[in-house]
Steps between C-alpha positions, in 0.01 A plus 500: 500500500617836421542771781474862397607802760147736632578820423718735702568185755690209556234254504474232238225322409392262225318611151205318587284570801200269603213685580230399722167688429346145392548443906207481690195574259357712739255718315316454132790730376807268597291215463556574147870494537492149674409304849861398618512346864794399714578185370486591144685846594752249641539313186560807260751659707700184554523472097564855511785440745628199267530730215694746704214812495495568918312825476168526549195748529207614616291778647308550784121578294594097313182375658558760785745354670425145391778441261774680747341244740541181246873597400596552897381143544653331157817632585535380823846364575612675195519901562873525483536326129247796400430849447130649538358790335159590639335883466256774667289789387192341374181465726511226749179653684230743478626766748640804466846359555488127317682636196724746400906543555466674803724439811195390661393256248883389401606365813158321599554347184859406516458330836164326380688342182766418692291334751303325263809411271668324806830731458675723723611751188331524124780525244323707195223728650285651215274843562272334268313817365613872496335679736447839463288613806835394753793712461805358282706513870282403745461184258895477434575559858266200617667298269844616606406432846425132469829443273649608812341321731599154303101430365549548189782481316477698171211730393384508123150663324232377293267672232681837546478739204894663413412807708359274792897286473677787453413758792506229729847395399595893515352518854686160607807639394451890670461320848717169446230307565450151349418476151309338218700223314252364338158574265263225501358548210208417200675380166480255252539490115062588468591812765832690451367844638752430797794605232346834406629663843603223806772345272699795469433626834626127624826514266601862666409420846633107517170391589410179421172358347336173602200461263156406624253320262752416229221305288287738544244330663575214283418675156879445379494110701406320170140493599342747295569462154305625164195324401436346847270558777655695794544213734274442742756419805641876447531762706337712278164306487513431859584857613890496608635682239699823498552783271350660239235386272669311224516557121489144402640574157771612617559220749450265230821623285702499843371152555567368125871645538529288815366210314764536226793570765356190691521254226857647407635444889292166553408745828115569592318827461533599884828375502583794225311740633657464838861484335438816309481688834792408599675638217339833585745817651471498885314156584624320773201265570224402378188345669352201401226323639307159484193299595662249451829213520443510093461883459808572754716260305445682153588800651796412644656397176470835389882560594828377434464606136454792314328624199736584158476888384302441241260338702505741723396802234232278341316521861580836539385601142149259562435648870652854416223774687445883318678711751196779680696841551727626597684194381415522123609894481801348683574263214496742219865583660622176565861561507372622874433205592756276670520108418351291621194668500250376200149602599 
């Protein structure tokens, strides 16, 4: 398994992650996403283990609390062969305080995850949403205080627009507190918004990007393909699925150029779509999950081999997005724009 640095740190972790939404089932939404219980958690993350990816996350609103709950238990006997990622900011409640990236809400939440994870410390904490009712340093300084108080290890953000990133990286480096290493973020060859503006902002500021949903929702898995019903085990007809609403044409000419790399590799359509990411500037990780022993073992051999150049451009050229502005007034000069950026 390769190991790729996070950011502006010195931790190391592999290119594959093993997320853990499909933990617990706890509500219609992750039901959607999968039913996963302790024993069968146990299974996954032992093949994970045997194929060398260690890292695993979650979030506290998987199931509320469920999934945290399920991985604390499957990894019992096992938490110093691992790293955990887990996050905060969403809703865990209906008071006035159950959400945000307050102090308040940060530390319940931290010692409630940590708690329910079985751990004395969280390796990769996530703010999982920007929130822009808490200021940038109370939120920062929260953070900074559990990094030094050993529960959490690193702190990283999720679903943060550029200007979201970059003033809190600005105010993390005015006071020395700790800071971001790490974007968790939406990307995949059906959405490449994320290279518009995070990508460049991750190349300048050495953060790193661990990508979230990289089959979008399974539209890029192999299981939608032109001429054939949407299947009926998807997330999209069963209400899991993320992102905008889809332009199926376009999908289809991203998934016949994954069809045509497949058959020249002998690799499988998730398998390429999953490789392709981690040919992209500033990914360090990328998240897969799995209902199941079969699913998890597909994605695993998405590594240890990469795509030729030429097949590389053929996906890019099939999944390539019009740029919204300012980005296509910033391509009428592109001798402005630095390599590797191609959005």
């Amino acid at each position: 398994m390769e190991y790729r640095q996070l950011g502006a740190s010195g931790l190391r972790v592999p290119v594959l992650s093993f997320g853990t939404a499909t933990f617990g089932g706890g509500n219609e939404f992750f039901k959607a996403w999968g039913n996963t219980q302790v024993d069968e958690a146990k299974k996954l993350i032992n093949l994970c283990l045997d194929a060398g990816v260690n890292f695993f996350d979650t979030a506290n609103i998987y199931s509320r609390g469920l999934s945290e709950e399920i991985l604390g238990k499957a990894l019992e006997g096992l938490r110093n062969q691992v790293l955990i990622s887990t996050k905060a900011t969403l809703p865990m409640g209906d008071d006035a305080n159950d959400y945000g990236s307050s102090r308040q809400h940060l530390i319940k939440q931290a010692e409630d995850s940590l708690k329910r994870l079985q751990t004395d410390h969280i390796d990769v904490y996530h703010m999982h949403s920007f929130d822009a009712t808490t200021p940038v340093e109370e939120t920062l300084r929260a953070l900074d205080d559990l990094v030094t108080s050993g529960k959490i290890r690193y702190i990283a953000c999720s679903n943060f627009s550029g200007w979201h990133l970059m003033k809190s990286l600005s105010v993390s480096e005015r006071y020395g507190w700790s800071r971001y290493i790490a974007n968790q973020a939406y990307y995949s060859l059906l959405d490449r918004e994320f290279e518009w503006e995070l990508m460049p902002l991750a190349i300048d500021q050495n953060v790193s990007t661990i990508v979230w949903s990289p089959l979008a929702s399974g539209k890029v898995s192999g299981k939608f393909r032109r001429g054939q019903p949407i299947p009926a085990d998807s997330r999209t007809v069963q209400g899991g699925a993320h992102g905008p609403e889809t332009n199926f044409d376009r999908l289809y000419n991203i998934v016949d150029a994954l069809e045509e790399v497949a058959g020249e590799t002998g690799k499988s359509v998730a398998q390429i779509s999953i490789n392709w990411l981690l040919q992209r500037p500033t990914v360090a990780n990328i998240i897969i999950g799995a209902r199941n022993e079969e699913q998890l073992i597909q994605n695993l051999d998405a590594v240890g081999w990469n795509l030729t150049t030429d097949q590389v451009k053929k996906l890019d050229a099939a999944s390539d997005l019009a740029p919204i502005y300012p980005y296509w007034h910033q391509l009428q000069n592109p001798q402005l724009i630095p390599p590797p950026i191609q959005y």
